[in-house]
C-alpha positions in Angstrom: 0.9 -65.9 113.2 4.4 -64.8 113.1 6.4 -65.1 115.9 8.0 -61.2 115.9 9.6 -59.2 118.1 11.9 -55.6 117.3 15.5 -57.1 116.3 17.8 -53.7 116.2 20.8 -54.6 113.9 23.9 -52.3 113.4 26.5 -52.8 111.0 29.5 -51.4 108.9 29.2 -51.0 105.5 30.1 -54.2 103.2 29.1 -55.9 106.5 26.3 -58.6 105.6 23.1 -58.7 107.4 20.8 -61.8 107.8 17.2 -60.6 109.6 15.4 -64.1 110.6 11.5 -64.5 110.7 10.0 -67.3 112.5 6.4 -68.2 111.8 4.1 -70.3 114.1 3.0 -72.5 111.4 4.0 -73.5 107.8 3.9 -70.3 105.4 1.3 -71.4 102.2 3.2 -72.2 99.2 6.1 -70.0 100.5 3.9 -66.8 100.8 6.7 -65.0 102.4 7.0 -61.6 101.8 10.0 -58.8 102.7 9.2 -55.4 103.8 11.4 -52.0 104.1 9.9 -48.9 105.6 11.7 -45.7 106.0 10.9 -42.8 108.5 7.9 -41.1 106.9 8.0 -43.4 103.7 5.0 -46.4 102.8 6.5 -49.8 103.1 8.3 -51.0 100.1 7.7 -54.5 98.7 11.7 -56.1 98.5 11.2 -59.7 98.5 8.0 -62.4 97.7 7.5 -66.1 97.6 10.2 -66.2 99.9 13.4 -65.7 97.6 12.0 -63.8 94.2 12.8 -60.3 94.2 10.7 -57.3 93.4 11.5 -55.2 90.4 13.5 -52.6 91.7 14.7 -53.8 94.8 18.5 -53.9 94.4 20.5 -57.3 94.1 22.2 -56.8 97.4 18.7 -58.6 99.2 18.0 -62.0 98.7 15.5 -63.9 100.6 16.0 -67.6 101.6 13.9 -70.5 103.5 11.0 -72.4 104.1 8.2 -73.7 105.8 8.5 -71.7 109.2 11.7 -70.2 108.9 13.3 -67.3 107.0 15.8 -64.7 106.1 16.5 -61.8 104.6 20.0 -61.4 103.5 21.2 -57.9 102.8 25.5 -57.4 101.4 26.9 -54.0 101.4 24.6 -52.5 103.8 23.2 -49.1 102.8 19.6 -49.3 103.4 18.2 -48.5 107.3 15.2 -48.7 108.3 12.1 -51.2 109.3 12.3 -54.2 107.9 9.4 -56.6 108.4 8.0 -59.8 106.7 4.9 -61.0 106.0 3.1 -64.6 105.7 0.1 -65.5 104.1 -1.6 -69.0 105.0 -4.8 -70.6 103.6 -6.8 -72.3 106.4 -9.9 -74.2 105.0 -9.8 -72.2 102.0 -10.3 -68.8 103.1 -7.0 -66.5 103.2 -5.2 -65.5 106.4 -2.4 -62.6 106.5 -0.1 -62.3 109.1 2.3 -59.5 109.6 
């Protein structure tokens, strides 16, 4: 599972943000996935397989690591809200998600 806890962040704008995520075991084939929800809004896909963005989510993200560790980079800051990630692992074939 991943190890999470509620990180609050606060920044200026242009100010760069790095949100970590920390998972308990290897992530599949870098089946890392980066999540922004705003108040009242559905979770919005930004970032999967670790570092490939989603169409539509702005150039200012960008997603870096591996194995168990990861971040999501954010320049200019203009976006706040919940940001969460997501792994998926394959244990003996059958698929596990973690959020």
């Amino acid at each position: 599972d991943i190890n999470s806890f509620l990180q609050e962040y606060s920044a200026q704008p242009e100010e760069t943000v790095n949100i970590n995520c920390k998972t308990s075991t290897d992530v599949t084939w870098s089946h890392l996935s980066w999540f922004l929800q705003k108040p009242g809004e559905a979770p919005k896909l930004l970032i999967y397989y670790a570092n490939r963005l989603q169409s539509g989510t702005p150039s200012r993200f960008s997603g870096s690591g591996s194995n168990s560790d990861f971040t999501l980079t954010i320049i200019q800051t203009e976006d706040a809200g919940h940001y969460f990630c997501q792994s998926v692992h394959w244990i003996n074939t059958r698929l596990h998600h973690y959020e």
